[in-house]
C-alpha positions in Angstrom: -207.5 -104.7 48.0 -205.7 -102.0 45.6 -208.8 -101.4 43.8 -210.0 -100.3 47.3 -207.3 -98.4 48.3 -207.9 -96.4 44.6 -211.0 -95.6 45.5 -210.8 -94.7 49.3 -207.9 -92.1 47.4 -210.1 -90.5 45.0 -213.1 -90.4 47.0 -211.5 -88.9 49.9 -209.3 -86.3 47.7 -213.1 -85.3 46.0 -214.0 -84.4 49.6 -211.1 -82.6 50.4 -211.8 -80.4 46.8 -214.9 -80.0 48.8 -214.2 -78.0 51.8 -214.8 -80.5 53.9 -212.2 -82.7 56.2 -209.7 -84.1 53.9 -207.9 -87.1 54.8 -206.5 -90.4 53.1 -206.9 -93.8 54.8 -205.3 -97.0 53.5 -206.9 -100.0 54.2 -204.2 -102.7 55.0 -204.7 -106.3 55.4 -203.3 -106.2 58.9 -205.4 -103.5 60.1 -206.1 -99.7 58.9 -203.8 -96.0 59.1 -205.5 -93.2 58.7 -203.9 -89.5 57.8 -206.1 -86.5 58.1 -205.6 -82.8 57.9 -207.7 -79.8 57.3 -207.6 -78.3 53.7 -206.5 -75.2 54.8 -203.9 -77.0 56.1 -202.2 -77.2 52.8 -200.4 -80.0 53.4 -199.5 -82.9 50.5 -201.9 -85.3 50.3 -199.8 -87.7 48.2 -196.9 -86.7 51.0 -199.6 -87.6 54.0 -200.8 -91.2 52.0 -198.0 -92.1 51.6 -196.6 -92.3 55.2 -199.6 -94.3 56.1 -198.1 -97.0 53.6 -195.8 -99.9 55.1 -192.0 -98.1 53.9 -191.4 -101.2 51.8 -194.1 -101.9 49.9 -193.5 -99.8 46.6 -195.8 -101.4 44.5 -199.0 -100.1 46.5 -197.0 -96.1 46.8 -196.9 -96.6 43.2 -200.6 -97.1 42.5 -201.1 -94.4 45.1 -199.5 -92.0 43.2 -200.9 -93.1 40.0 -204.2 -92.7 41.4 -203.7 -89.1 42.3 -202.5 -87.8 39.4 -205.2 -89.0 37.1 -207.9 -87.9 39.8 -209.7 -84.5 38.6 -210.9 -82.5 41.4 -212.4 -80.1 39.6 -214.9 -82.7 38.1 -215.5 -84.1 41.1 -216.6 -81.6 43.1 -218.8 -80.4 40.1 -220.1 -84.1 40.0 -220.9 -83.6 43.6 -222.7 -80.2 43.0 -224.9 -81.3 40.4 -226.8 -84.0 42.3 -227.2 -87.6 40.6 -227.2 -88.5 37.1 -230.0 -89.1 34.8 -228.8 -92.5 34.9 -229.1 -92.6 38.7 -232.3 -91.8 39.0 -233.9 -93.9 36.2 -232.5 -96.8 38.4 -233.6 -95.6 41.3 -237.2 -95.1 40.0 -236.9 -98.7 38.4 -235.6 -100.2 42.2 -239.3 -98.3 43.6 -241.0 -99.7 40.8 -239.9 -103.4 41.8 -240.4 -103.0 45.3 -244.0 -102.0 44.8 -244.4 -104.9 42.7 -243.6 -106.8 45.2 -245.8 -105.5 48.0 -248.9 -106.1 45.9 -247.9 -110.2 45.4 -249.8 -112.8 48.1 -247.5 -113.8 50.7 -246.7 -117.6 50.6 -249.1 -117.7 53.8 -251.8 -116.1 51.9 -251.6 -118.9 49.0 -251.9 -121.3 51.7 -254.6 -119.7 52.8 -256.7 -119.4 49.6 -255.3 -123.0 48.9 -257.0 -124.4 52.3 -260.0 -122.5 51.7 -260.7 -124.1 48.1 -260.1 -127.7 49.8 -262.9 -126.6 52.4 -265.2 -126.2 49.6 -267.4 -128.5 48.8 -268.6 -127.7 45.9 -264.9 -127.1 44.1 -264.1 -129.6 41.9 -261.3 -132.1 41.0 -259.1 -130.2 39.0 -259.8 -127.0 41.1 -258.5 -129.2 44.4 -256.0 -130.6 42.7 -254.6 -127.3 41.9 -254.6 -126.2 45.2 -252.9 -129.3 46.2 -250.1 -128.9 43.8 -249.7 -125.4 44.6 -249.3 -127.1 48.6 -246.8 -129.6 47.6 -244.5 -126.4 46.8 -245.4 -124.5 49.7 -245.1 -126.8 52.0 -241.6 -127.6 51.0 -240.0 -125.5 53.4 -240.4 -126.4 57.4 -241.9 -122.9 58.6 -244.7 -123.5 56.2 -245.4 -126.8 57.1 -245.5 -126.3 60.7 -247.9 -123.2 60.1 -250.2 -125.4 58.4 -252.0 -126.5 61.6 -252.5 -123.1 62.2 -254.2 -122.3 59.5 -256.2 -125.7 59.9 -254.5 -126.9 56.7 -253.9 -130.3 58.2 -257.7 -131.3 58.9 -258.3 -130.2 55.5 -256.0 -132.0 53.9 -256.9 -135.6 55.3 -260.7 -135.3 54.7 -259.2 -135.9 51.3 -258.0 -139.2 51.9 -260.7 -140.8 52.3 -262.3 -143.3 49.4 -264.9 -140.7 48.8 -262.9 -138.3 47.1 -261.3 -139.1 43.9 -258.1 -141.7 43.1 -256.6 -138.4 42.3 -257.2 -136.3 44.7 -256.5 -138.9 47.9 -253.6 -139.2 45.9 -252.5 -135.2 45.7 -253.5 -135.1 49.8 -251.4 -138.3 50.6 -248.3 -136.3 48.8 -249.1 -132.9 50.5 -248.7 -135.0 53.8 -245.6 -136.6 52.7 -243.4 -133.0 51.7 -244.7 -131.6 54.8 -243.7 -134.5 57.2 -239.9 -135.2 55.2 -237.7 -134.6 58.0 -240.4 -132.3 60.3 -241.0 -134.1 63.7 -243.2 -131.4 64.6 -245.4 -131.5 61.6 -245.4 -135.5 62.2 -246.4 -135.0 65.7 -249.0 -132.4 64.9 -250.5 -135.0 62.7 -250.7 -137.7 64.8 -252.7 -135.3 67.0 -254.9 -133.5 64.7 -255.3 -136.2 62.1 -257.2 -138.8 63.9 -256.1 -142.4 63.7 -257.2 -143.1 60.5 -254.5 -141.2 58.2 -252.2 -143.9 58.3 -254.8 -147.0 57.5 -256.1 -144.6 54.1 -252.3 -143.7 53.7 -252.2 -147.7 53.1 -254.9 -148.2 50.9 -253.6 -145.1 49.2 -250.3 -147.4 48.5 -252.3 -150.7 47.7 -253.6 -148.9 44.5 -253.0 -150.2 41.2 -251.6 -147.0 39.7 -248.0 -146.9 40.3 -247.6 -143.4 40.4 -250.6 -143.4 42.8 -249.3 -146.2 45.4 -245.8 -144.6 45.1 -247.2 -141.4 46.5 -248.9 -143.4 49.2 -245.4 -145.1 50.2 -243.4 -142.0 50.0 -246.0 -140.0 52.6 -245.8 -143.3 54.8 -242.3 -143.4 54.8 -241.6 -140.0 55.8 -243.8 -140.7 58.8 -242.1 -143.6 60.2 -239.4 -141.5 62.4 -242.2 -141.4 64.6 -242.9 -144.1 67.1 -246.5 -143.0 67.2 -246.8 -143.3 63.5 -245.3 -146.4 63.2 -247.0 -148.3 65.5 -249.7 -147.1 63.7 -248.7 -148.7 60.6 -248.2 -151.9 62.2 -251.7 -151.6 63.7 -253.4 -151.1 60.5 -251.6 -154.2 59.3 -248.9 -152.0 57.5 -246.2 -155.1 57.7 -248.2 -157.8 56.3 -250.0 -155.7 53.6 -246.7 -154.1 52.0 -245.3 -157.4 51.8 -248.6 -158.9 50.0 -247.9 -155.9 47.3 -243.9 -156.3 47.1 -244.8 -160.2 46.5 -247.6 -159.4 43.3 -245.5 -159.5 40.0 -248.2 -157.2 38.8 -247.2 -154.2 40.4 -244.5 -151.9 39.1 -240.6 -152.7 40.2 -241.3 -148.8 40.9 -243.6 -149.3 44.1 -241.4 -152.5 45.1 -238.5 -150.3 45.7 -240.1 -148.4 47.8 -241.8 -151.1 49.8 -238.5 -152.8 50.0 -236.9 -149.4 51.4 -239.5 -149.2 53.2 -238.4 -153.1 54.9 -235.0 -151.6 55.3 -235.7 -148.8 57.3 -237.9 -150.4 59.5 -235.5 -153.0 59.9 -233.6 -150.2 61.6 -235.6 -150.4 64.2 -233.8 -153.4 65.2 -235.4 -155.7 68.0 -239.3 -153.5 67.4 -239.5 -154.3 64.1 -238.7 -157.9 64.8 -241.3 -158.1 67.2 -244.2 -157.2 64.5 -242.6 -159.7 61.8 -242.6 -162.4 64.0 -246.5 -161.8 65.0 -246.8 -162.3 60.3 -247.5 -166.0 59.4 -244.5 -168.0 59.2 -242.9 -165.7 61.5 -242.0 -163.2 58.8 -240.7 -165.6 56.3 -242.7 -164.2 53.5 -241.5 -160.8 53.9 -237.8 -162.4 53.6 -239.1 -164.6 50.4 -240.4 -161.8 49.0 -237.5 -159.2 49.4 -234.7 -162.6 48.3 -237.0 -163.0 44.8 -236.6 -159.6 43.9 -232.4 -160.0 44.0 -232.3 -160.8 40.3 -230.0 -158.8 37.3 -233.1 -157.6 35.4 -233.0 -154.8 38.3 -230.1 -153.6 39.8 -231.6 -151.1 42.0 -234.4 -153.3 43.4 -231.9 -155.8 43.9 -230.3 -153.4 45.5 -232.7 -152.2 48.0 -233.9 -155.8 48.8 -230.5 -156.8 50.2 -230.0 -153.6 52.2 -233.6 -154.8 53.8 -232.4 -158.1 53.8 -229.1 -157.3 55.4 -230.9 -154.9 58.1 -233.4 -158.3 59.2 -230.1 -160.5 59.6 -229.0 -157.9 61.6 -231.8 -158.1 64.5 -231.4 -160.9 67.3 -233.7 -163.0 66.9 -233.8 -163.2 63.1 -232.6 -166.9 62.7 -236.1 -168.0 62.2 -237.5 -165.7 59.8 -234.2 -166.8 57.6 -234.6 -170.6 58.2 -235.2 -172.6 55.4 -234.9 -169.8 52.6 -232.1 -170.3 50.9 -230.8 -166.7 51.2 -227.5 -167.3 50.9 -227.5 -169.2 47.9 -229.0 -167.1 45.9 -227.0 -164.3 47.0 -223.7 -166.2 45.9 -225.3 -166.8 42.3 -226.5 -163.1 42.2 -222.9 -162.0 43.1 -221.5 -164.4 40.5 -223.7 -162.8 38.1 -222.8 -159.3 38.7 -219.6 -159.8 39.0 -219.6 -161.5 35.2 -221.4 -158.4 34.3 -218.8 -156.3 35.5 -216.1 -157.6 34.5 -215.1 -155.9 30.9 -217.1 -152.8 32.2 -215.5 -152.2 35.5 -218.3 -149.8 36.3 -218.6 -148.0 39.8 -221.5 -148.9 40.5 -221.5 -152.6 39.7 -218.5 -152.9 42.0 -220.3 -151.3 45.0 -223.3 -153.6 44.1 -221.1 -157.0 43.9 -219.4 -155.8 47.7 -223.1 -155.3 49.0 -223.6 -158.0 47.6 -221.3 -160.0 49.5 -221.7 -158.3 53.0 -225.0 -159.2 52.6 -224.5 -162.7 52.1 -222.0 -162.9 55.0 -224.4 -161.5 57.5 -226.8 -164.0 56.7 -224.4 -166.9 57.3 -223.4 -165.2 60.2 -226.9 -165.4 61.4 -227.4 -168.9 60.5 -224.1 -170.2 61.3 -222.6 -172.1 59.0 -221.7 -171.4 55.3 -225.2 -172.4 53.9 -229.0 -172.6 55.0 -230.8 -175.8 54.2 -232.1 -176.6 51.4 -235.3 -174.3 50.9 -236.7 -173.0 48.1 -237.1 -169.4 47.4 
């Protein structure tokens, strides 16, 4: 605030040099007082600023009369006269210079543009489409881009890569575009589901099943930004989503990478409370081997899978109805001897994290003897 106040002096005592209206105003933080007089009025400017000052406040009078008596008006009204410095108008030339740059760079819409067109083409090849693809999945990040992409037919062109006649690579790079423009976009999801066809989500699941894990995990995380919609989910569970995630979280050949996302992927749906229920209980066994599956990956060897699977777990026990799916598995007991085991862990380390997991831990474990009633299940095996 009192390097304003210098200024607003200095500048305004250059104008009054000037011939022009000379006047002093003092910017105070409970509002502003202005003084002004004509020039010929001769009257004291460091008189009139000064009465525009509170009467007590002696420390800003002060800097007001320093201010004044190292001001030059001479110089600045010569400064005034000659125009701007060489300096001044190097800058200015350098600000046009910029700005012209930056008229003659593509818009973001025109790289989408040119981006779509070389997926159109036919004859472009992989690592031509899969440039245009990456050059999507940063375009697309932001929501007014995504939901022009239907405009610009974008979506149509990306899901005729999806299919098994394109490249691993390339279904992969289209099931991703998908994914960053559908994270938290219900109208990009619902423009999808429209312009798509009902296909997208059955190749989005093959696109998951695949044996790369960077590949499937793609696959998982375009799926999973999808399932906010009702639409898409019940497409999922159509194209028998439920059953074939659970056959890849149960193969010990696929990555601990692409189980915790399937088991997320359990755990949000599980959200869905008594709809999700319904689906599990149309699996064999009623859902049990999506609970088997979920309860063998609760082991120290991963602390974030084990992690996930009990929040999935914990979301199941949660549903009415979810006694069955439970019954017989043993899910309680091997909860208690995971917590034990974490809690060993954590004992000389007292880390953070190992302490939220060990109280996860044990909600979870208490909401499935909730659900079951008593303090243990029978006797299954895991």
């Amino acid at each position: 605030m009192r390097l304003s106040l210098t200024l607003s002096i200095v500048l305004l005592w250059a104008a009054g040099s000037l011939g022009f209206e000379a006047a002093v105003e003092v910017v105070l933080p409970n509002g502003t007082k202005t003084v002004i007089a004509e020039e010929e009025d001769a009257i004291d400017i460091t008189d009139a600023a000064a009465r525009a000052l509170p009467e007590d406040d002696t420390e800003l009078k002060s800097l007001l009369n320093w201010a004044i008596s190292h001001s030059d008006p001479d110089e600045l009204k010569r400064q005034a006269y000659s125009g701007p410095s060489k300096e001044a108008v190097e800058r200015r030339e350098q600000v046009q210079e910029a700005i012209k740059r930056m008229q003659q760079e593509p818009t973001e819409a025109e790289l989408m543009i040119e981006a779509i067109e070389i997926l159109r083409n036919d004859t472009a090849g992989n690592d031509v489409k899969m440039g245009a693809l990456q050059a999507l999945h940063i375009l697309l990040e932001p929501i007014d881009n995504a939901n022009d992409l239907h405009k610009l037919g974008g979506i149509e062109a990306i899901v005729s890569l999806l299919g098994d006649n394109c490249s691993e690579e390339v279904r992969t790079g289209a099931a991703f575009a998908l994914g960053v423009a559908a994270a938290n976009n219900e109208p990009f999801v619902i423009e999808l589901a429209e312009r798509g066809g009902d296909g997208v989500m059955l190749q989005l699941i093959e696109i998951a099943e695949m044996e790369e894990p960077a590949a499937a995990a793609k696959g998982l995380y375009s799926i999973s930004n999808l399932m906010d919609s009702e639409q898409q989910r019940e497409a999922f569970y159509s194209a028998g989503g439920l059953q074939r995630m659970q056959g890849v979280l149960a193969n010990p050949s696929v990555s601990n990478r692409v189980h915790r996302k399937v088991a997320s992927l359990f755990g949000d749906l599980a959200l869905r409370g008594e709809e999700f229920m319904r689906h599990l209980a149309k699996l064999p066994e009623k859902g049990k081997e999506v609970v088997r599956s979920l309860a063998q990956h609760i082991n120290p060897r991963d602390w974030d899978l084990s992690e996930k699977a009990m929040h999935a777990l914990q979301g199941i026990a949660s549903v009415p109805g979810a006694r069955t799916t439970f019954e017989g598995m043993d899910v309680d007991r091997k909860l208690a001897s995971f917590q034990a085991e974490v809690k060993g862990e954590n004992a000389d380390n007292k880390d953070s994290y190992l302490t939220d997991l060990e109280s996860l831990t044990g909600s979870t474990k208490a909401k499935v003897q909730e659900l079951m009633g008593s303090s243990h299940t029978s006797d299954g095996e895991l």
